[in-house]
N, C-alpha and C positions, 0 to 999 in steps of 0.2 A: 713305400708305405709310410704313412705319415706318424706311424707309432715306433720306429726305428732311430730315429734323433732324441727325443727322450728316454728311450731304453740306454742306448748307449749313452746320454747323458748320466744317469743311473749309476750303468756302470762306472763311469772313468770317474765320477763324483765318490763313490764306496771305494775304487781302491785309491784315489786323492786322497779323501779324511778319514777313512775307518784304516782297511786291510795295510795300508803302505805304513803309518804308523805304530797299528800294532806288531806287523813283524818287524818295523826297525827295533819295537823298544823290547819283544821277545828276545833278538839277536844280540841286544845290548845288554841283557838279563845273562842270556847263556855263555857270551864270550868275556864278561869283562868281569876281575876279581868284585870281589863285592866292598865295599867302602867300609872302613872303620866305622866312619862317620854315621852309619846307619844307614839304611836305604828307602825310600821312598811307597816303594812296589816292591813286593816278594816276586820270585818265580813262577811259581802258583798264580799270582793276579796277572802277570805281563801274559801267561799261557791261555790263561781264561779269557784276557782282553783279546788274543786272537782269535782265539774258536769264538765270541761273539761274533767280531768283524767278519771272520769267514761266512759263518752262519748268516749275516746279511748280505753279504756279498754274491755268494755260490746261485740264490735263487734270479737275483739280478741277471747273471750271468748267462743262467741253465733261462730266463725269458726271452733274451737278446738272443740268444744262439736259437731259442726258435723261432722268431721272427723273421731272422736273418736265414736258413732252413725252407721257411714258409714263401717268401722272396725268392729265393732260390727256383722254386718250385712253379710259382706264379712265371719267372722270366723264361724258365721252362715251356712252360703252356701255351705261352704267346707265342716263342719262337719258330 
């Protein structure tokens, strides 16, 4: 299917820039003491920057799986 390389481009592109990011910098939020020096990002913003990223991510996702499903189904029919 010729709409399966750009889906998965999609994806692997959202968890590259978006989702891998936000939960490195959630992970960094939660595990590491907080700096005298002041911080950057709250708690609260690193959590929200992931439930965004998710939030584009998941539909990406939930497309590719049915296309890749849909495919499935098609080599099905043939066979």
């Amino acid at each position: 299917m010729a709409q399966l390389e750009p889906q998965l481009q999609e994806v692997l592109a959202a968890l590259a820039e978006e989702l891998d990011p936000a939960v490195r910098t959630l992970n960094k939020m939660l595990t590491q003491p907080i700096s005298p020096h002041g911080v950057s990002m709250t708690k609260a913003e690193a959590l929200d920057g992931f439930i965004l990223a998710r939030a584009k991510y998941l539909p990406r996702l939930a497309k590719l799986q049915k296309t890749l499903c849909q495919l499935r189904d098609h080599e099905a029919q043939i066979s």
